[in-house]
KEKE-3310 file (N, C-alpha, C; in steps of 0.2 Angstrom, whole numbers, plus 5000, padded with zeros to 4 digits):
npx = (5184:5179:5175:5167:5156:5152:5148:5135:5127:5126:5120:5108:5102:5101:5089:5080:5080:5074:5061:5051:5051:5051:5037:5026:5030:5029:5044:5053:5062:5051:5054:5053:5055:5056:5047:5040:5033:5027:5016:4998:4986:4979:4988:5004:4999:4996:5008:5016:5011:5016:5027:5026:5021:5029:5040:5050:5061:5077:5092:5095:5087:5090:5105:5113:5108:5100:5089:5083:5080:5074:5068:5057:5043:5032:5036:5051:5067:5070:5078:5087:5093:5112:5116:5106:5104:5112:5113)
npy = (5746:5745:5732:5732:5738:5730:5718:5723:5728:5715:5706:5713:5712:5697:5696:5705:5693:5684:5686:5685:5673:5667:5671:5671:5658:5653:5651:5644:5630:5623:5615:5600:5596:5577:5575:5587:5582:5572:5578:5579:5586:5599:5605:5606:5614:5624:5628:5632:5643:5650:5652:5658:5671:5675:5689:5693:5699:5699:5702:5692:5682:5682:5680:5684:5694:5691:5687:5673:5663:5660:5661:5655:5652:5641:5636:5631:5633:5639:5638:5642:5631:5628:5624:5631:5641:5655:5669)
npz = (4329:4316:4315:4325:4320:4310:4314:4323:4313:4306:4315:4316:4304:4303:4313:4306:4297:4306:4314:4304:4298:4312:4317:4307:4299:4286:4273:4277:4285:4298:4313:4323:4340:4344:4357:4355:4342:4345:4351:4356:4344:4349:4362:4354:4345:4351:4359:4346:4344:4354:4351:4338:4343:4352:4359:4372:4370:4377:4385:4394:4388:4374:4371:4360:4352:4340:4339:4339:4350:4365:4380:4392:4386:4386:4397:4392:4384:4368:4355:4340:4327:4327:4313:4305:4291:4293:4287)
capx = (5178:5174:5173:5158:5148:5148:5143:5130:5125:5125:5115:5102:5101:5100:5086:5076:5076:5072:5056:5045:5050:5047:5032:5021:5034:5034:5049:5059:5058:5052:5060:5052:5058:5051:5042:5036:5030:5022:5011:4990:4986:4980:4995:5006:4998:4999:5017:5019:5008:5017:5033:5025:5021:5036:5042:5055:5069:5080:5100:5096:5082:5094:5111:5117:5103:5098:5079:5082:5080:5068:5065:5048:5039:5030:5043:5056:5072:5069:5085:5088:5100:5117:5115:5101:5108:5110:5115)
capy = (5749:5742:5727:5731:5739:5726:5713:5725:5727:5705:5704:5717:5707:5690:5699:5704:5686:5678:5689:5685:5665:5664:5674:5666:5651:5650:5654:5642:5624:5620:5608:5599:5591:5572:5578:5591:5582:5567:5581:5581:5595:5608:5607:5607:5621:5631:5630:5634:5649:5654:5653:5664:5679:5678:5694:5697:5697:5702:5697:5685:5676:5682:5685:5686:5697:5689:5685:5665:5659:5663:5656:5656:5648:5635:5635:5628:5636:5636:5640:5640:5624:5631:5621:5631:5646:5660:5675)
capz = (4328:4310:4318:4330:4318:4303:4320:4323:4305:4307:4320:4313:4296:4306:4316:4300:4293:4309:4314:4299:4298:4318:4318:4301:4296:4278:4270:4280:4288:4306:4316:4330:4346:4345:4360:4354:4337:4346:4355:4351:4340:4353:4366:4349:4341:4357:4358:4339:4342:4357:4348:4334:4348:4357:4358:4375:4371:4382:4384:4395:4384:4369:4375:4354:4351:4334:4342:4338:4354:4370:4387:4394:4381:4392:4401:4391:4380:4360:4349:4332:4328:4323:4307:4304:4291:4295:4281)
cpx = (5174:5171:5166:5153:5147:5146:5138:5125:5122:5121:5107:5100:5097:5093:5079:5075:5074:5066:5051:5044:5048:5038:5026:5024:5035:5039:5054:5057:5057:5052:5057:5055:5054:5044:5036:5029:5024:5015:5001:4991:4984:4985:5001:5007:4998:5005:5020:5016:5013:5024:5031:5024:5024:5038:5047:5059:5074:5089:5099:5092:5087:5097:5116:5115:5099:5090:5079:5082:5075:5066:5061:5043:5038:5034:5050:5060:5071:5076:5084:5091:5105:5116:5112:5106:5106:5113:5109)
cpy = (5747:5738:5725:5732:5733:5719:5713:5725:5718:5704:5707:5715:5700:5691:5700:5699:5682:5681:5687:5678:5664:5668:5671:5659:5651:5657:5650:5635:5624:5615:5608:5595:5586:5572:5582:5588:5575:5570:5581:5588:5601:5608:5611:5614:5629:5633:5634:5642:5654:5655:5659:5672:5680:5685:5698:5695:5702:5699:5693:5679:5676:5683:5687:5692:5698:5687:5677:5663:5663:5659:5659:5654:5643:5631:5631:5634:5633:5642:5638:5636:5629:5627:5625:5639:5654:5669:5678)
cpz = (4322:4310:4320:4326:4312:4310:4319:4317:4303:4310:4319:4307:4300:4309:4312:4297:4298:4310:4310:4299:4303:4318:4311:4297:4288:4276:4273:4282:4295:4307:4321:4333:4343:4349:4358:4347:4340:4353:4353:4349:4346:4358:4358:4346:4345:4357:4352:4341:4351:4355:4344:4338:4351:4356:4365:4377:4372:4382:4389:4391:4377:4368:4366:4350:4342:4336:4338:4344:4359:4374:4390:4390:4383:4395:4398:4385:4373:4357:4343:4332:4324:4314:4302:4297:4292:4291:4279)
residu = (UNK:UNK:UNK:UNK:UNK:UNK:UNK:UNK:UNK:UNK:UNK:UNK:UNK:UNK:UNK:UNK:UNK:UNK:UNK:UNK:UNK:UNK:UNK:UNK:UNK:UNK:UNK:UNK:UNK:UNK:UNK:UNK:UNK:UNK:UNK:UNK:UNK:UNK:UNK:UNK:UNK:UNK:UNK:UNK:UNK:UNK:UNK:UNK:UNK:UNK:UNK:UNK:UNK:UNK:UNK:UNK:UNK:UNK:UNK:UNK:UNK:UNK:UNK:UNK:UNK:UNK:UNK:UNK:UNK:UNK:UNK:UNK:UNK:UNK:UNK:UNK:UNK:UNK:UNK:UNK:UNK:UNK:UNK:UNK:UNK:UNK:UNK)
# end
């Protein structure tokens, strides 16, 4: 039972730092696909801005429920990279 809640406690923590960096970016770096970075500025700036407004997250769009990731976003899946840290 200690277990699940210092999880949950993990996952709620993770939650609170990824929300402010996905949503206005400073505080942390972004990382883009090649794709993505060899895009003209307004497709580009679209995607970044629909990154920033993501908001349904659901267990299928975020089955760890840390809100790093999200599918539908012009149509493709965006994850955090595990590299990325996460404390």
């Amino acid at each position: 039972m200690t277990e699940v809640i210092g999880e949950v406690a993990k996952r709620i923590r993770i939650r609170e730092l990824n929300d402010p960096l996905r949503t206005t970016f400073p505080g942390g770096g972004v990382v883009c696909s090649a794709g993505v970075a060899v895009m003209p500025d307004a497709p580009r700036g679209a995607a970044l801005q629909a990154v920033r407004t993501f908001n349904r997250f659901d267990s299928a769009a975020d089955p760890y429920g840390e809100q790093d990731s999200g599918e539908g976003i012009s149509g493709h899946r965006l994850t955090l990279p595990p590299e990325c840290p996460r404390s």
